[in-house]
C-alpha positions as CSV (number, residue, x, y, z in Angstrom):
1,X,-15.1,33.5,-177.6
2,X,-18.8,33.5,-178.3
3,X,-21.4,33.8,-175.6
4,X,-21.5,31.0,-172.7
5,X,-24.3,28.7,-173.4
6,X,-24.1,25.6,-171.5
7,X,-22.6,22.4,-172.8
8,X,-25.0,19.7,-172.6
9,X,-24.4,16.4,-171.9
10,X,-25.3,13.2,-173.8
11,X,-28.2,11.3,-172.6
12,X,-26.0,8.8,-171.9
13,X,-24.5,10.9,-168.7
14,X,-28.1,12.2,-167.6
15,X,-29.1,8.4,-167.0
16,X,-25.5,7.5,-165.1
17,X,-26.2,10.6,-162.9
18,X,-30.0,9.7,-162.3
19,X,-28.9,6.0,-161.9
20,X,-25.8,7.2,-159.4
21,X,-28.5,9.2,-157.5
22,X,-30.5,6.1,-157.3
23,X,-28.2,3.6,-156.1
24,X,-26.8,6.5,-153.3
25,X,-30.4,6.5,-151.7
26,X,-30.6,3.1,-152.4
27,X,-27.6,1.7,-150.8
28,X,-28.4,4.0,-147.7
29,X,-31.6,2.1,-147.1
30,X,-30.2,-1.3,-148.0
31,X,-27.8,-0.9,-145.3
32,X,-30.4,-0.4,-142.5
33,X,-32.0,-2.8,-143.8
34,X,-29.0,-5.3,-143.4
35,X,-28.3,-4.0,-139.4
36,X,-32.1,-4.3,-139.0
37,X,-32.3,-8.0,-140.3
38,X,-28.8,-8.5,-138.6
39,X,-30.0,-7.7,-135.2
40,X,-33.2,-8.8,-135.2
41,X,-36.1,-8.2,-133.3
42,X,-35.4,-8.7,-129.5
43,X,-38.8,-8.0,-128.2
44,X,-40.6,-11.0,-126.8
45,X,-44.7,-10.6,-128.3
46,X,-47.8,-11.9,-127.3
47,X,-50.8,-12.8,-129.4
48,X,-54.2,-12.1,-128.4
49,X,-56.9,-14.3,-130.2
50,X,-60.4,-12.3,-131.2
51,X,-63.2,-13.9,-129.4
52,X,-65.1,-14.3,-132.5
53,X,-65.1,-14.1,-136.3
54,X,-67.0,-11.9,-137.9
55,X,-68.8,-12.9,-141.1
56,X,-70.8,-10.1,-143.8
57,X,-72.8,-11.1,-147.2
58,X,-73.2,-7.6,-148.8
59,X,-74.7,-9.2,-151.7
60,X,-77.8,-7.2,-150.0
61,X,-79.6,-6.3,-153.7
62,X,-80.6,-10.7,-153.7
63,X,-82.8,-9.8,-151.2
64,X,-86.0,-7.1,-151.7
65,X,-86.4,-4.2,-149.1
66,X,-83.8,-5.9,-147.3
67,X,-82.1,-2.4,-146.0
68,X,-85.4,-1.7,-144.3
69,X,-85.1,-4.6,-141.6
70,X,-83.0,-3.9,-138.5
71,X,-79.4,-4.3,-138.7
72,X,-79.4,-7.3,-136.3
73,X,-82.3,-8.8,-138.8
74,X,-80.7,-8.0,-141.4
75,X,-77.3,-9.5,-141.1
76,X,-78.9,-12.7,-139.9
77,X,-81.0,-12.7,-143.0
78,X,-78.4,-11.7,-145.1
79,X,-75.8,-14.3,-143.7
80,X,-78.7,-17.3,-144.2
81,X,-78.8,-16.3,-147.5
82,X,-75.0,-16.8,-148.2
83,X,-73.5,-19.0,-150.9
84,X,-70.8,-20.4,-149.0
85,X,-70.4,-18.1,-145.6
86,X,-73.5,-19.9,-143.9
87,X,-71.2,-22.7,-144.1
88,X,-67.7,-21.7,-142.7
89,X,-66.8,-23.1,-139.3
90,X,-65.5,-19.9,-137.4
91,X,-63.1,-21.9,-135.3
92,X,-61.4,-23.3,-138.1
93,X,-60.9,-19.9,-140.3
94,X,-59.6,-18.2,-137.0
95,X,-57.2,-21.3,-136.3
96,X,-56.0,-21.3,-139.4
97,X,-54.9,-17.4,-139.4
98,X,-53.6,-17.5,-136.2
99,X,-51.3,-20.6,-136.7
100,X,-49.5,-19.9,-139.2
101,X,-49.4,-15.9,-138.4
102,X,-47.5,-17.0,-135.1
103,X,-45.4,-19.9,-136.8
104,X,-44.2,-17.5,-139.6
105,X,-43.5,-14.5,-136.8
106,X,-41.4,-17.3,-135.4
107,X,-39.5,-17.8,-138.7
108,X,-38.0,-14.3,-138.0
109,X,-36.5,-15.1,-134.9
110,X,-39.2,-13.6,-132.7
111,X,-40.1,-15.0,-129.4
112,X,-44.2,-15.2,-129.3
113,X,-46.4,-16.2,-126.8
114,X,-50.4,-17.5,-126.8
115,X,-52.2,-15.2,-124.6
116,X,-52.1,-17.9,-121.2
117,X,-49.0,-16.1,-120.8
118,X,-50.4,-12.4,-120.5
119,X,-50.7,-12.7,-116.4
120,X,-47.3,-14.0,-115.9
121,X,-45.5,-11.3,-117.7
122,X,-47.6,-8.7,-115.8
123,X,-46.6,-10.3,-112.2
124,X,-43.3,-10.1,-113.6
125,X,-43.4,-6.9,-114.6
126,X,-41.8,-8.1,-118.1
127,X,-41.8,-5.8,-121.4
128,X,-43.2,-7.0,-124.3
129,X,-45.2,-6.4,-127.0
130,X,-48.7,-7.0,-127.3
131,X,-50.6,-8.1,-130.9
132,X,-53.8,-7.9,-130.5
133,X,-56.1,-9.3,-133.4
134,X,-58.5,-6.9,-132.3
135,X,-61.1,-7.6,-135.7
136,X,-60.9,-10.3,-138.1
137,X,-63.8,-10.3,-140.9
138,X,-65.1,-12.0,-144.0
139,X,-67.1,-10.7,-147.0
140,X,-69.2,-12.1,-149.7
141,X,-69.5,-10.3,-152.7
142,X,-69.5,-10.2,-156.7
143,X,-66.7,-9.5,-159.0
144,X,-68.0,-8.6,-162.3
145,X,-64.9,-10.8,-164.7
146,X,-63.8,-9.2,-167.6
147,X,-61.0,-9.7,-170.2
148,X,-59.9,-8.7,-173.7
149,X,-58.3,-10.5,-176.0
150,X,-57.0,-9.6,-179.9
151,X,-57.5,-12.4,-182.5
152,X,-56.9,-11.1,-185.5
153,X,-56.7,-7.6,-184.8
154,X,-59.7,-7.4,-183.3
155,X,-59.7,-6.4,-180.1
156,X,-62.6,-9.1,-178.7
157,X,-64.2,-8.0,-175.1
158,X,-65.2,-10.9,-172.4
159,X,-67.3,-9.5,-169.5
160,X,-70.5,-10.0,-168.1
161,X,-69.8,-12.8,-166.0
162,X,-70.0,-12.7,-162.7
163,X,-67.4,-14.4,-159.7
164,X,-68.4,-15.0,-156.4
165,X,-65.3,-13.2,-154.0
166,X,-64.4,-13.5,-150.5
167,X,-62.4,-11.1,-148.9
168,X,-60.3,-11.6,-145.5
169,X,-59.6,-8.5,-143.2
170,X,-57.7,-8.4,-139.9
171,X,-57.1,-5.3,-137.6
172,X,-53.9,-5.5,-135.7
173,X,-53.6,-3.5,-132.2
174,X,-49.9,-2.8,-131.2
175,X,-49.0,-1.9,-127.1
176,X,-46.4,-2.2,-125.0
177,X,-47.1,-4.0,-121.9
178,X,-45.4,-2.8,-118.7
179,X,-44.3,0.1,-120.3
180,X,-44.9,3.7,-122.0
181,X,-46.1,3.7,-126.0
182,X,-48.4,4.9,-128.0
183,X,-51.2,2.2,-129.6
184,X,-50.8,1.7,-133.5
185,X,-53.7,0.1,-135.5
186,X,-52.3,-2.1,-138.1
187,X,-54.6,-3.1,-141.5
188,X,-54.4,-5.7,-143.7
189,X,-56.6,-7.6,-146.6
190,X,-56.6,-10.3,-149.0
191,X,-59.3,-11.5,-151.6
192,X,-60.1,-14.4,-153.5
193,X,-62.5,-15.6,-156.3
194,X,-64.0,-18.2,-158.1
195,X,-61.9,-20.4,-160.5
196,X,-62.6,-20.0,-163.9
197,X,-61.5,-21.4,-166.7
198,X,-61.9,-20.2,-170.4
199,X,-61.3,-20.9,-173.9
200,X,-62.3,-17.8,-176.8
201,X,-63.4,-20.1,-179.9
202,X,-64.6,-19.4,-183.3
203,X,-66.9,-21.5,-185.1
204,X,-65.8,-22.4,-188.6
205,X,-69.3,-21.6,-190.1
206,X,-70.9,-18.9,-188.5
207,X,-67.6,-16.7,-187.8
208,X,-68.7,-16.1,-184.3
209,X,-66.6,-15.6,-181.4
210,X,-67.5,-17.0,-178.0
211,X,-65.8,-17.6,-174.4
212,X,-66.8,-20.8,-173.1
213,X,-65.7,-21.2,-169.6
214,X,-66.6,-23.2,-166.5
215,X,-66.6,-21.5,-162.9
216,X,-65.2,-23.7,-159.5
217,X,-67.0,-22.0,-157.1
218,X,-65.2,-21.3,-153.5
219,X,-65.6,-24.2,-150.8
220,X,-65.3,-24.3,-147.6
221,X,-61.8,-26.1,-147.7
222,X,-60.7,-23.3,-150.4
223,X,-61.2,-20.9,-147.6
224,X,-59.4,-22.7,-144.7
225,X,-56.8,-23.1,-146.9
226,X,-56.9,-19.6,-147.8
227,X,-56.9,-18.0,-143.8
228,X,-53.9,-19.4,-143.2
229,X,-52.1,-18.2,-146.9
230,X,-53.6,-14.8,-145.3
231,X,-51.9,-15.8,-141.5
232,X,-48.4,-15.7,-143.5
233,X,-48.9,-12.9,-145.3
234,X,-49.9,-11.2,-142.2
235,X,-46.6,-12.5,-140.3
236,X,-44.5,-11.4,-143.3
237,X,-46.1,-7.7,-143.7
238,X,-45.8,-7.2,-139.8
239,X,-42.2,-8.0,-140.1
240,X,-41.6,-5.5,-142.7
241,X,-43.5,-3.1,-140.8
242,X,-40.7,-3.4,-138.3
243,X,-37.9,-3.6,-140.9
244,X,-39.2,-0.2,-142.6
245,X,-40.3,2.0,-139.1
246,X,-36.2,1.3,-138.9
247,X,-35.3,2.6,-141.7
248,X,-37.4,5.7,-141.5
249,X,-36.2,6.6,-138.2
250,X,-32.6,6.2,-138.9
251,X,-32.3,7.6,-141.9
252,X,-30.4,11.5,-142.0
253,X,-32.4,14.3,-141.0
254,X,-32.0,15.8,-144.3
255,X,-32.4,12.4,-146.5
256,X,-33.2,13.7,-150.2
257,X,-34.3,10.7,-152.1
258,X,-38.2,9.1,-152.3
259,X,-38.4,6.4,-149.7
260,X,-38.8,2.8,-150.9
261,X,-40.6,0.1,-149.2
262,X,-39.0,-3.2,-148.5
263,X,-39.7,-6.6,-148.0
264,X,-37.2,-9.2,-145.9
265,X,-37.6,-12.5,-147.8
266,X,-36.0,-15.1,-145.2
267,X,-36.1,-18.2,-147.8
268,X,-33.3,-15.6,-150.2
269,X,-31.9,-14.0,-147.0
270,X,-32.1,-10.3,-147.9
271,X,-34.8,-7.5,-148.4
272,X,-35.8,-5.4,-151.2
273,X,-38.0,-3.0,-152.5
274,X,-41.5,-3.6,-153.2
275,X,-44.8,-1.9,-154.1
276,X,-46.1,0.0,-150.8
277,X,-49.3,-1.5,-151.2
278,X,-48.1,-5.1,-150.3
279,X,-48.2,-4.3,-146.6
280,X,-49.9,-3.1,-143.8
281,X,-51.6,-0.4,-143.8
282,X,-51.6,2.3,-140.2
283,X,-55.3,3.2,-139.4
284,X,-55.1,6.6,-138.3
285,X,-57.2,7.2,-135.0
């Protein structure tokens, strides 16, 4: 017999035993997921409301010299000079967050409470766990838009127009009341921009390509509407926060496989993976 190379295997079995590999670490996670969702969370949670919201135009290059006023000075001046945050009625962006961040915690089967509640747990000397909204924010800003498109191979670019954005940002603080824990900081953002709506055309004559378009800008109702969209993304992500701190600390010592996030859709009843950045994000102290 000649020398012993080794035999190699079709592609064919390389995949199965990369796919076997992935369905082993897989079904390990899917199963914690399942007792997680299963169980629940038992904890009772109360909300804490911030006392105010906070509201940034960094659109500061609209306005000359502007970075040489004082801060206070400046912010005023810069807030004044908003397209649409000068507007915004604070009470009803924070209302609309907070809503629908404690309706869809409820959704999950967790007990929550409005902060009225905070003395009678602590005369009672009941656990639970506090959510603070410790910060919630908006920004105005500008997305430069672009786009290509092919028409006839040619590759056509579409760009220099610019969007007015609005982005929403909420700090979570997480504590234990009555009890021993360490505090965990909690991020989370959303955006949103201007409509617009676009056609490429050519004109028969000349030849010439050109994107006509028309831009909705953001109202005030757009935005309401939008802080409490962000309220149940927030409920969802905090949930999964849960759902995958379980999974990490029960998984084997020794676990071999890349971890996967996961995401508990109640509506379909089960949880799957997801890209990590649809989540919360830990702010590290």
């Amino acid at each position: 017999m000649k020398g012993s190379n080794p035999v190699k295997r079709p592609i064919k079995y390389q995949i199965l035993a990369l796919l076997s590999i992935f369905l082993s670490g897989c079904s390990i996670e899917q199963k914690l997921a399942s007792a997680f969702i299963e169980t629940g969370i038992s904890d009772e949670f109360i909300v804490l409301a911030p006392d105010y919201l906070l509201k940034y135009n960094i659109k500061t290059y609209e306005i000359p010299e502007v970075d040489s006023l004082d801060e206070t000075v400046k912010d005023s001046i810069l807030l004044e000079k908003s397209l649409f945050l000068k507007d915004v009625r604070d009470a009803e962006v924070l209302d609309a967050y907070i809503t629908n961040f404690i309706k869809t915690l409820k959704t999950y089967g967790i007990k929550v409470y409005p902060e009225n509640h905070l003395d009678t747990f602590l005369a009672a000397g009941r656990k639970a766990v506090i959510l603070n909204i410790a910060q919630f924010s908006l920004e105005e800003y500008v997305h430069p838009y672009s786009t290509e498109e092919w028409v006839d191979d040619e590759l056509i670019v579409i760009d220099d127009i610019d969007l007015n954005a609005l982005n929403f940002n909420v700090w979570l603080e997480i504590s234990h009341l009555n009890s021993e824990g360490d505090q965990k900081v909690l991020f989370g953002s959303d955006y949103i921009f201007d409509n617009l709506n676009g056609t490429l055309k050519q004109y028969l004559f000349t030849g010439e390509m050109r994107f006509d378009y028309t831009i909705d800008t953001i109202t005030s109702e757009r935005i309401y509407k939008s802080a409490a969209d962000f309220g149940k993304t927030t409920g969802g992500y905090l949930y999964d926060y849960f759902l995958n701190n379980y999974i990490g600390e029960n998984l084997p010592e020794d676990y071999p496989y890349d971890r996967y996030y996961y995401h508990y859709d109640p509506a379909r009843g089960r949880a799957y993976p997801i890209e990590p950045e649809k989540s919360l994000v830990e702010v590290k102290k």
